[in-house]
N, C-alpha and C positions, 0 to 999 in steps of 0.2 A: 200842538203840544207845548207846554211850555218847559222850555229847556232849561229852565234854572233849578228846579224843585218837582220831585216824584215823591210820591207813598208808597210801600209796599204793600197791597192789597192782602199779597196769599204765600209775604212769610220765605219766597226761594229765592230772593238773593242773598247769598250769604259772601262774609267777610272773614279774611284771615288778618289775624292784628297779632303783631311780633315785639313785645317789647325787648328792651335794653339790654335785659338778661337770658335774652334769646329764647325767654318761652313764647310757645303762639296757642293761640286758641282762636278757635271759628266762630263767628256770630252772625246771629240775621239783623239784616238790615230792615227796619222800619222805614225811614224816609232819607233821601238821597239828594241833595242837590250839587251841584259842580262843584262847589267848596267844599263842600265834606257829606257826612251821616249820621244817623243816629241809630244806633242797633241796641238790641236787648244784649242784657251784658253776662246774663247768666253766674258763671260761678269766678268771673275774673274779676279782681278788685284793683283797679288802675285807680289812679289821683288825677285829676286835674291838673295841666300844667306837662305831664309825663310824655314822651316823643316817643311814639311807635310806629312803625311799618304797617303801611294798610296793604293788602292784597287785594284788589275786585279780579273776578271771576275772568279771565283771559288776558288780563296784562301785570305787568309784573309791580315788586312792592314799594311805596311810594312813601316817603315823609309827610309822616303827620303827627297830630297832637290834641292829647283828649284836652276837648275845652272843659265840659262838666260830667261831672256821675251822681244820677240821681234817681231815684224810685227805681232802681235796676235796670236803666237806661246809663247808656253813655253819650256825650254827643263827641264826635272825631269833627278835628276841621284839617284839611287835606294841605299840606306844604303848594302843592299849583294844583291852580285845579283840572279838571278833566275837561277834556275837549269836547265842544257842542257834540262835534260825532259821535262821539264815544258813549255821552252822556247821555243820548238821544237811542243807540244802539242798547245801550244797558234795559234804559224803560221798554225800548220793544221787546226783547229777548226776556225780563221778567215778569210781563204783565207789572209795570208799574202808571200807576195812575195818575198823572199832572193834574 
């Protein structure tokens, strides 16, 4: 597997993302690597540059910051990134595809 970069095939990993003004909203994740995500962004409208709290699925919420938003994608790049284990745990536990 390669441990830098996942797809999500089938849509169920999902992300909670907390901005500044303390709203959250949950999103799926499309593709995941240690550095960060890129999820469908649905009905929240973040800026580029904007620093929000990422949630993944069993650990707690972590500094980040949307790099772009574009065609109703976001991309998040994570303040540190995730750990090999963690990172490797997450693709097994969502069917994600290296």
């Amino acid at each position: 597997m390669n441990a830098h970069y996942a797809s999500a095939s089938n849509g169920t990993l999902k992300i909670k993302c907390r901005s500044g003004s303390g709203s959250s909203v949950e999103l799926d994740v499309v593709d995941l690597s240690q550095g960060g995500c890129m999820a469908d962004r649905r009905n929240w409208s973040p800026n580029a540059g904007d620093r929000v709290l990422v949630q993944l699925p069993g650990l707690g919420f972590q500094a980040s910051e949307v790099i772009w938003v574009e065609d109703g994608r976001v991309g998040i790049g994570f303040e540190q990134a995730l750990h090999d284990a963690v990172f490797e745990h997450l693709c097994r536990s969502y069917a994600l595809a290296a």
